[in-house]
MMTF fields as JSON, N, C-alpha, C and O atoms, coordinates in Angstrom:
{
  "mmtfVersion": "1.0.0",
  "mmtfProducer": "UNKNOWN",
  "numBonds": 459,
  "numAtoms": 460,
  "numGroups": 115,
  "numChains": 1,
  "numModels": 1,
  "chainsPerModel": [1],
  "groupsPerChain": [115],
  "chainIdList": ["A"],
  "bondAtomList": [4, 2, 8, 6, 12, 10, 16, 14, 20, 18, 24, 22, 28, 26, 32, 30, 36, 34, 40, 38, 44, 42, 48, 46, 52, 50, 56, 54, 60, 58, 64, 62, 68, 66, 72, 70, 76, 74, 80, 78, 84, 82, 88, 86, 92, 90, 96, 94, 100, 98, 104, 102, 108, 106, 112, 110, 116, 114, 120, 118, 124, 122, 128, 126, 132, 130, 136, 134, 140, 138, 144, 142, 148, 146, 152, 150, 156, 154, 160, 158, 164, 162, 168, 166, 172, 170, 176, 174, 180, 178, 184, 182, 188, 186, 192, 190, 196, 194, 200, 198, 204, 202, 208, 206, 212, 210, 216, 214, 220, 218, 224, 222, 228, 226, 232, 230, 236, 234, 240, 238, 244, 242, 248, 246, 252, 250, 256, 254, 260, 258, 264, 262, 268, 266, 272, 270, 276, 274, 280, 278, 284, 282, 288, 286, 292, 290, 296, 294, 300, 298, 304, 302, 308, 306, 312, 310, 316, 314, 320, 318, 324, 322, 328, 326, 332, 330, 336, 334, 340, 338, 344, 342, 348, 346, 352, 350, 356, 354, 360, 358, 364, 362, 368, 366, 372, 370, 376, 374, 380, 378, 384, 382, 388, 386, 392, 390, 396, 394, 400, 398, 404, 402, 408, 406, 412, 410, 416, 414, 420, 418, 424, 422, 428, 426, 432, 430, 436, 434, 440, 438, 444, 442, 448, 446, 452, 450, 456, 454],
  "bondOrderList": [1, 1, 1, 1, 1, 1, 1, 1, 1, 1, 1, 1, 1, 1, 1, 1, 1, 1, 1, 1, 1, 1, 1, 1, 1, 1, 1, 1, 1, 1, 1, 1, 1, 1, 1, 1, 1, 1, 1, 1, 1, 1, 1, 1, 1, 1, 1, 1, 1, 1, 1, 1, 1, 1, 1, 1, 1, 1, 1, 1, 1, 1, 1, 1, 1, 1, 1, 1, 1, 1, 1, 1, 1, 1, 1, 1, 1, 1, 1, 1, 1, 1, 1, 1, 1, 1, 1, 1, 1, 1, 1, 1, 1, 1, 1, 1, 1, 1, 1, 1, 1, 1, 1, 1, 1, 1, 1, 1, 1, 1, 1, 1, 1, 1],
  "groupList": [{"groupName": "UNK", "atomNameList": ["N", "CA", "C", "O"], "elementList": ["N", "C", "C", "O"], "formalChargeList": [0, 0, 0, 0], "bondAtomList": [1, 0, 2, 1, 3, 2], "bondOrderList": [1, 1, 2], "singleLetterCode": "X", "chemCompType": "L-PEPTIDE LINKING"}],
  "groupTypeList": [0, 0, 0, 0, 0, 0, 0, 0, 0, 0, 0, 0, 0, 0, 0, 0, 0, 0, 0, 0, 0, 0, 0, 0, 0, 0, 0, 0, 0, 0, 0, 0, 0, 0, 0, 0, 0, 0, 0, 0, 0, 0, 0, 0, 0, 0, 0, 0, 0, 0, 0, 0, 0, 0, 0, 0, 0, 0, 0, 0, 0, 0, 0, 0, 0, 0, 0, 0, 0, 0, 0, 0, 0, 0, 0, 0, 0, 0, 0, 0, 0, 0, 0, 0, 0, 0, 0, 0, 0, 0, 0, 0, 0, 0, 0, 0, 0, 0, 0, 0, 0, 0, 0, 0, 0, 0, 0, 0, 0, 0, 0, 0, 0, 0, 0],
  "groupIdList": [1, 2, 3, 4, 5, 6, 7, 8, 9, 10, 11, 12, 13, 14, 15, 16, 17, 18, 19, 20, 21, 22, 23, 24, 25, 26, 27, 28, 29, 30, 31, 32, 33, 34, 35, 36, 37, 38, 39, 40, 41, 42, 43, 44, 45, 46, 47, 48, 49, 50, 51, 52, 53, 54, 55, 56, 57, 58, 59, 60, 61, 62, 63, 64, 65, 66, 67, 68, 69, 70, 71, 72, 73, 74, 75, 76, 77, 78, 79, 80, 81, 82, 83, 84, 85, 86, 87, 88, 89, 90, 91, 92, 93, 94, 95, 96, 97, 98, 99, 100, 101, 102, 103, 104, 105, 106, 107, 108, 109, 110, 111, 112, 113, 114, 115],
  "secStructList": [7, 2, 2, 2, 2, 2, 2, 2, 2, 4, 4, 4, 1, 4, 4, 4, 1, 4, 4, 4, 6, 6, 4, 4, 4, 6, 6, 7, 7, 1, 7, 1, 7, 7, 1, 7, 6, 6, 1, 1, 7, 7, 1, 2, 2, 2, 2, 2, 2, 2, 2, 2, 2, 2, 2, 2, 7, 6, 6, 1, 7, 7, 1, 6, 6, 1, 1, 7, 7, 7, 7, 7, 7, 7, 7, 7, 7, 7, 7, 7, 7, 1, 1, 7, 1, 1, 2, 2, 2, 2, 2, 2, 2, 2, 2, 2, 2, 2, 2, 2, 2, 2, 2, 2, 2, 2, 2, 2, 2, 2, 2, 2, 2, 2, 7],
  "xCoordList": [68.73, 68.151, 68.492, 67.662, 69.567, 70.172, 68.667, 68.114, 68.683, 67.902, 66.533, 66.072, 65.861, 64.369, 64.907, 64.186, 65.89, 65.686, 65.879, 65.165, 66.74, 66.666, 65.33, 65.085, 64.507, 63.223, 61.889, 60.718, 62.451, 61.33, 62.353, 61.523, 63.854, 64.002, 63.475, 62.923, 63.782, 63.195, 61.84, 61.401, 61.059, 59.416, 58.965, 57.805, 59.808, 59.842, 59.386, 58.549, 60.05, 59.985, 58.945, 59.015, 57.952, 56.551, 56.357, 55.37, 57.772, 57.424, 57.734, 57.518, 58.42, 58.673, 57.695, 58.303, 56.484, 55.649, 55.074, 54.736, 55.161, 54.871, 56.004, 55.688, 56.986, 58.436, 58.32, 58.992, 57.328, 57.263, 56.758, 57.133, 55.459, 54.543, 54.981, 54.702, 55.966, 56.603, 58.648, 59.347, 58.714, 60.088, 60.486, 61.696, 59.5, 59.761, 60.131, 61.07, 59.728, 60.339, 61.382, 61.565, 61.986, 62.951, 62.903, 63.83, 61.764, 61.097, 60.844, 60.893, 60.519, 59.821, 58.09, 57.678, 57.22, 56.292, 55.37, 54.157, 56.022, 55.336, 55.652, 56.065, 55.181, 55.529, 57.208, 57.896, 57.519, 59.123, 60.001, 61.204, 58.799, 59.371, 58.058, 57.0, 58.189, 56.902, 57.513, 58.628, 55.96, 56.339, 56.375, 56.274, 56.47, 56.175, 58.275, 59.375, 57.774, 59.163, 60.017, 61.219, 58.912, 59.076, 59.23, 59.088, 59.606, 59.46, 60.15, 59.841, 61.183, 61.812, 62.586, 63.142, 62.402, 63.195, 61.917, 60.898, 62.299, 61.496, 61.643, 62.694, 61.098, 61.528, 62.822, 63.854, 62.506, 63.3, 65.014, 65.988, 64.802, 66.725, 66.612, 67.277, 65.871, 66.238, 66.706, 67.586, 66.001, 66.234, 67.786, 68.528, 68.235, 69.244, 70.698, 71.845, 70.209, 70.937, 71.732, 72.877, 70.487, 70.643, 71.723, 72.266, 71.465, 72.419, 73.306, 73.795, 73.634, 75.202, 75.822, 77.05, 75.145, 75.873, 76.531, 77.665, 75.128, 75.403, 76.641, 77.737, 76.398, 77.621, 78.843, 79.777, 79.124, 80.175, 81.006, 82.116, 79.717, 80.627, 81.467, 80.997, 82.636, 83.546, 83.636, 84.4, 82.917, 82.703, 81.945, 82.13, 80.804, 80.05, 80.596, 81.176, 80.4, 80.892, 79.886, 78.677, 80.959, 80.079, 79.976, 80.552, 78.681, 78.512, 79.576, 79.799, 80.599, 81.717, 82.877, 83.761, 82.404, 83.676, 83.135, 83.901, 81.745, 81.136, 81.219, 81.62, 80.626, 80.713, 79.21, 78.816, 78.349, 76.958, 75.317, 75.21, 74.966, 74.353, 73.622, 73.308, 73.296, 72.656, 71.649, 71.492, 70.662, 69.533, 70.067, 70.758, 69.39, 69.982, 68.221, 67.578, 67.822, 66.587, 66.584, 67.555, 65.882, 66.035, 64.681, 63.665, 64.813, 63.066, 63.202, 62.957, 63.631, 63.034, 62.015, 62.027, 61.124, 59.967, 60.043, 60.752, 58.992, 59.407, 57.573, 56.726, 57.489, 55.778, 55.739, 56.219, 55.403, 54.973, 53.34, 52.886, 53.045, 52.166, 51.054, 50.966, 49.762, 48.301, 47.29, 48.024, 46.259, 45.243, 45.695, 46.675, 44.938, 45.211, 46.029, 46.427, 46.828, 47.756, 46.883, 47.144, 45.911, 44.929, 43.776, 43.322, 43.226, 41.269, 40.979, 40.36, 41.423, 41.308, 41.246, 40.106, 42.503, 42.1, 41.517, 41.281, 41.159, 39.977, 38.56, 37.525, 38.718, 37.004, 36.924, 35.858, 37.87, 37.909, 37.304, 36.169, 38.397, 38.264, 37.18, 36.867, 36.459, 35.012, 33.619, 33.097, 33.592, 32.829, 33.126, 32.216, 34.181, 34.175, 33.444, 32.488, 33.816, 33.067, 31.524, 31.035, 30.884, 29.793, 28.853, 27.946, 29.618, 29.083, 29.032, 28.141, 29.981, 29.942, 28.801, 28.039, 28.808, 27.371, 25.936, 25.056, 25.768, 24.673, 24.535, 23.563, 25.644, 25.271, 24.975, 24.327, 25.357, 25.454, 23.69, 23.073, 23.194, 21.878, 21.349, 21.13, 21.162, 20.741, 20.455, 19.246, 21.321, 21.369, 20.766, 20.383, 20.663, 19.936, 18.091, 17.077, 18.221, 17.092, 16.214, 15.023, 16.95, 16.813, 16.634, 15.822, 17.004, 16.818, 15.415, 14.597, 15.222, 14.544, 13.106, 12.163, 13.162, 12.192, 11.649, 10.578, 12.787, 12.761, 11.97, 11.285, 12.188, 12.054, 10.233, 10.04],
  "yCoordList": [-166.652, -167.706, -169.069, -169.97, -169.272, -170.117, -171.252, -172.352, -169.896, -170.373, -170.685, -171.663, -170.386, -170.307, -171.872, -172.764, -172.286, -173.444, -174.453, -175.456, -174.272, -174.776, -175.703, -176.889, -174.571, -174.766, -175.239, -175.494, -175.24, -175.787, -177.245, -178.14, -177.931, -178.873, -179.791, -180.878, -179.079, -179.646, -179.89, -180.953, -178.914, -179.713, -180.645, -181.029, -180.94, -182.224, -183.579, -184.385, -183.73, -184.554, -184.461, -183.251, -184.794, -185.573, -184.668, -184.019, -184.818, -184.085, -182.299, -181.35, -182.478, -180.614, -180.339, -179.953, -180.41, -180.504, -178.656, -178.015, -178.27, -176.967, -175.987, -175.13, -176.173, -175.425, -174.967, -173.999, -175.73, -175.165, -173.948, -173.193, -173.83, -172.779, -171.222, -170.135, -171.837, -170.559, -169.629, -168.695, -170.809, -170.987, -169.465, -169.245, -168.179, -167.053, -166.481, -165.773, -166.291, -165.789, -166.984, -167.317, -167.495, -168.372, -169.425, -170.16, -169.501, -171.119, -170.537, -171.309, -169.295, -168.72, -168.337, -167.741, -169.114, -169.081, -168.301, -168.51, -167.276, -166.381, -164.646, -164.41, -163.938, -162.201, -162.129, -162.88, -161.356, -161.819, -161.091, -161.216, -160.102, -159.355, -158.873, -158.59, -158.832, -158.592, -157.171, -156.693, -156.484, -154.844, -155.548, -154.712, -156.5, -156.863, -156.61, -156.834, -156.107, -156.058, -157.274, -157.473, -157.985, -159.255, -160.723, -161.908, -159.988, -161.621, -160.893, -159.726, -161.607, -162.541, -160.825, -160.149, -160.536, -158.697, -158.366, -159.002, -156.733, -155.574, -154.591, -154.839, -153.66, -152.347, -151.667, -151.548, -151.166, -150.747, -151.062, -150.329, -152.82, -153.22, -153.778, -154.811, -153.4, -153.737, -152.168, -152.086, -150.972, -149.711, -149.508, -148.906, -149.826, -149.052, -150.009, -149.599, -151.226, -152.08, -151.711, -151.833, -151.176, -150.801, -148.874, -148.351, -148.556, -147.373, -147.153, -146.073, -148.67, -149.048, -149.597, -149.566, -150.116, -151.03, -149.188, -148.718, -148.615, -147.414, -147.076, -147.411, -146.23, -145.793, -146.303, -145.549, -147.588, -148.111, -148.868, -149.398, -148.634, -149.341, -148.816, -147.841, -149.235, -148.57, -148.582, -147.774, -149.452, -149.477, -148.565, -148.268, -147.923, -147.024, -145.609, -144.856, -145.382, -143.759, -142.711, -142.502, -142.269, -140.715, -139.927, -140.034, -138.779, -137.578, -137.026, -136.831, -136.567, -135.894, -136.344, -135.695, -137.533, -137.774, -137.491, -137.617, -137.044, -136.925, -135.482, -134.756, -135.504, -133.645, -133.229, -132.12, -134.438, -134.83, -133.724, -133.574, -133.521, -132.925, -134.062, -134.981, -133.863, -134.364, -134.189, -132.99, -135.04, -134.405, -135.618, -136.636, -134.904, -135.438, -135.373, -134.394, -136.893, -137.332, -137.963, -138.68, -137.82, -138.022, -138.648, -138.046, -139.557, -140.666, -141.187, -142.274, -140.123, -140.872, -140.325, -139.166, -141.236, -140.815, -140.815, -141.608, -139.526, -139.768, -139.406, -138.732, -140.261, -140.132, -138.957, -138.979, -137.952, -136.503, -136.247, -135.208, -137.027, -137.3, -137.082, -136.718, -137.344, -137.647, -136.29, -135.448, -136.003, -134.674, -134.053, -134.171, -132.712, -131.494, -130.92, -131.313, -129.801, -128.734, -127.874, -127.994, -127.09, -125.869, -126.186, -126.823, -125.818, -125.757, -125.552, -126.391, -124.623, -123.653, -125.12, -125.52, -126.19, -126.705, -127.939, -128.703, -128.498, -129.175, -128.538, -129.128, -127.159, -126.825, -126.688, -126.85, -126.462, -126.817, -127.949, -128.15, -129.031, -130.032, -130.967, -131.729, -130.866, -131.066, -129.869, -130.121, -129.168, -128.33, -128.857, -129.05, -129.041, -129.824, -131.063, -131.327, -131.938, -133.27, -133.103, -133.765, -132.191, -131.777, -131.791, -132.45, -130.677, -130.073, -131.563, -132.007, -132.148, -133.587, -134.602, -135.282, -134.594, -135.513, -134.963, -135.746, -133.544, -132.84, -133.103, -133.709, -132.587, -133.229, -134.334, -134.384, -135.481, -136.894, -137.184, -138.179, -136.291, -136.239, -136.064, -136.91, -134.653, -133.855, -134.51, -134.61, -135.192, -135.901, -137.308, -137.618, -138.247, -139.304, -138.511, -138.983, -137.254, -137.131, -136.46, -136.597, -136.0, -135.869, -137.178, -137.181, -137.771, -139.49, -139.963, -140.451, -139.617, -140.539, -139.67, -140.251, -138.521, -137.643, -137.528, -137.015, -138.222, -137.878, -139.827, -140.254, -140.196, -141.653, -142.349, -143.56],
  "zCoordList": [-44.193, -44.983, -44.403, -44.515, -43.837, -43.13, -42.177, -42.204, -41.446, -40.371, -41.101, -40.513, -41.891, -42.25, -42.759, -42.31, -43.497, -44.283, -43.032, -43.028, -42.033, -40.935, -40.516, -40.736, -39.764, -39.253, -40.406, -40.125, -41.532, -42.575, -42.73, -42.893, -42.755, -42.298, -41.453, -41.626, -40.415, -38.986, -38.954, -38.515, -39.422, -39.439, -40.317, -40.463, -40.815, -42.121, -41.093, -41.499, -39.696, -38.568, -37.921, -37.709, -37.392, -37.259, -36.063, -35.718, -35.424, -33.7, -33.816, -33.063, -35.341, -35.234, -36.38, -37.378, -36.534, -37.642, -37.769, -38.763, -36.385, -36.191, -36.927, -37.752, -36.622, -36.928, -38.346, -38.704, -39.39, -40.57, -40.972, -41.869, -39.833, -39.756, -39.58, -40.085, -38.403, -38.317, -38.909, -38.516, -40.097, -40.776, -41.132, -41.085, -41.547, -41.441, -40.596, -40.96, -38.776, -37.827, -37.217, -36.046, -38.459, -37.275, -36.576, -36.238, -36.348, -35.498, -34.557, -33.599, -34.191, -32.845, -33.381, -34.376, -31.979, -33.002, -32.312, -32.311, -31.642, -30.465, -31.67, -32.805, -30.581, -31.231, -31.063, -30.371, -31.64, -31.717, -30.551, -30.326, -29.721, -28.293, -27.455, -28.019, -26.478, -25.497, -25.099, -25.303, -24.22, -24.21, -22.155, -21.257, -21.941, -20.469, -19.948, -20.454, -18.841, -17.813, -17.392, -17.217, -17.305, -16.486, -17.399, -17.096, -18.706, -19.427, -20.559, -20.802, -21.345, -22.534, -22.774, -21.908, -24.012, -24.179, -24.405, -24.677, -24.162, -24.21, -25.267, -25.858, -25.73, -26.599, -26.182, -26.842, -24.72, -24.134, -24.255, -24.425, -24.039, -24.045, -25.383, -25.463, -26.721, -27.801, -28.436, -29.293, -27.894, -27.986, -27.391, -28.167, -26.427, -25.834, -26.377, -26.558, -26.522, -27.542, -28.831, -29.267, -29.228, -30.546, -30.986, -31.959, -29.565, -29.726, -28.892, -28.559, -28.371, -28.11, -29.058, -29.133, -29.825, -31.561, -32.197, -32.283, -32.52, -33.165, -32.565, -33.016, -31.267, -31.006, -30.868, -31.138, -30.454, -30.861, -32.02, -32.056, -33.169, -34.132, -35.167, -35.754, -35.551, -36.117, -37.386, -37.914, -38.149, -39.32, -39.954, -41.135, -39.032, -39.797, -40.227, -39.445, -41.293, -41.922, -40.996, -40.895, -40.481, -39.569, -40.876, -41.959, -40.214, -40.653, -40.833, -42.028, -39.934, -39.734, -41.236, -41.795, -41.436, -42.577, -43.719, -44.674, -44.026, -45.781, -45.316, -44.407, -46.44, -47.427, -47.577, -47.937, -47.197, -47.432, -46.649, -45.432, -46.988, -45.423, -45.121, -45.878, -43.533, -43.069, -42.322, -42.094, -41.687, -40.855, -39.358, -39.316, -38.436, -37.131, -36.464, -36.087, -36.528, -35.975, -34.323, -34.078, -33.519, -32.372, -31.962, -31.614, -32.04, -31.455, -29.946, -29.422, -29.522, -28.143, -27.211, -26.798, -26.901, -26.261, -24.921, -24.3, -24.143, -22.723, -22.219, -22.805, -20.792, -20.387, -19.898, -18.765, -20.2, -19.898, -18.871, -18.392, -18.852, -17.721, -18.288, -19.46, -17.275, -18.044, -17.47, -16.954, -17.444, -17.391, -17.765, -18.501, -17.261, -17.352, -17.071, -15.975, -17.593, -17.05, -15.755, -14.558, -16.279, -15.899, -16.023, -16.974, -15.171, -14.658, -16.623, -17.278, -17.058, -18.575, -19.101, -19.337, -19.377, -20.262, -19.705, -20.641, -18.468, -18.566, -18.683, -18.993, -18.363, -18.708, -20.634, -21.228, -21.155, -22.666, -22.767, -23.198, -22.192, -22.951, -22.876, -23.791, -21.448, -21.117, -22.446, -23.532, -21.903, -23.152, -24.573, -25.379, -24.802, -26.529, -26.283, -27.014, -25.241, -24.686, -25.172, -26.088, -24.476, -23.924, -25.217, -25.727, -25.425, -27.701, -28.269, -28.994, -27.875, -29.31, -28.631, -29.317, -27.379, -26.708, -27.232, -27.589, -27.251, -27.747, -29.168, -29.619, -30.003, -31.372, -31.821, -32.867, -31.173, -31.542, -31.055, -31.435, -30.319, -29.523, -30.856, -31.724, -30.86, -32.028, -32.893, -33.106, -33.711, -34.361, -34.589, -35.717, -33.451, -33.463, -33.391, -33.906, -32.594, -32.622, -34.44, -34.719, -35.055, -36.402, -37.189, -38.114, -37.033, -37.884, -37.552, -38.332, -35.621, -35.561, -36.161, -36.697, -35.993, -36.38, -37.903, -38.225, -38.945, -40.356, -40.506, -41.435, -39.891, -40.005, -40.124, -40.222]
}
């Protein structure tokens, strides 16, 4: 709260007139992280950040100390690569292609025929 009353201060001043606009994110008046390599933070070092806090912080109550059950979730995503495995499932996945181009045919040609 600190900061929001901050930046709605500050745009009170003629030259920070913008700063009000954005008094919810803080006075940043951009997206609050880019998915780019090459500029400001990423997912990535806000991700790996975030489960160096986890793992190192000592305040938090482990699983290990309750009586509680628990579930053990794991979100991390990895690029498993793009096409096909097998000839099998691109000739699938073309033929489903194929069927939905024909119907969508079919179909305009029924409208235009009922029309």
């Amino acid at each position: 709260m600190v900061f929001e009353d901050a930046c709605w201060t500050l745009g009170g001043h003629r030259d920070w007139q913008q700063l009000r606009r954005w008094a919810h994110m803080l006075g940043f008046g951009g997206h609050f992280l880019t998915k780019s390599r090459r500029y400001s933070v990423t997912f990535r070092i806000l991700r790996n950040a975030r489960v160096i806090w986890r793992r190192t912080d000592t305040g938090h109550e482990y699983a290990d100390e309750t009586d509680d059950d628990t579930t053990l979730i794991v979100g991390l995503l990895t690029y498993a690569g793009s096409g096909w495995r097998t000839t099998g499932d691109a000739l699938l996945a073309n033929t489903a292609a194929a069927m939905a181009r024909e119907r969508h045919q079919v179909g305009r040609e029924e409208l235009a025929a009922a029309a």
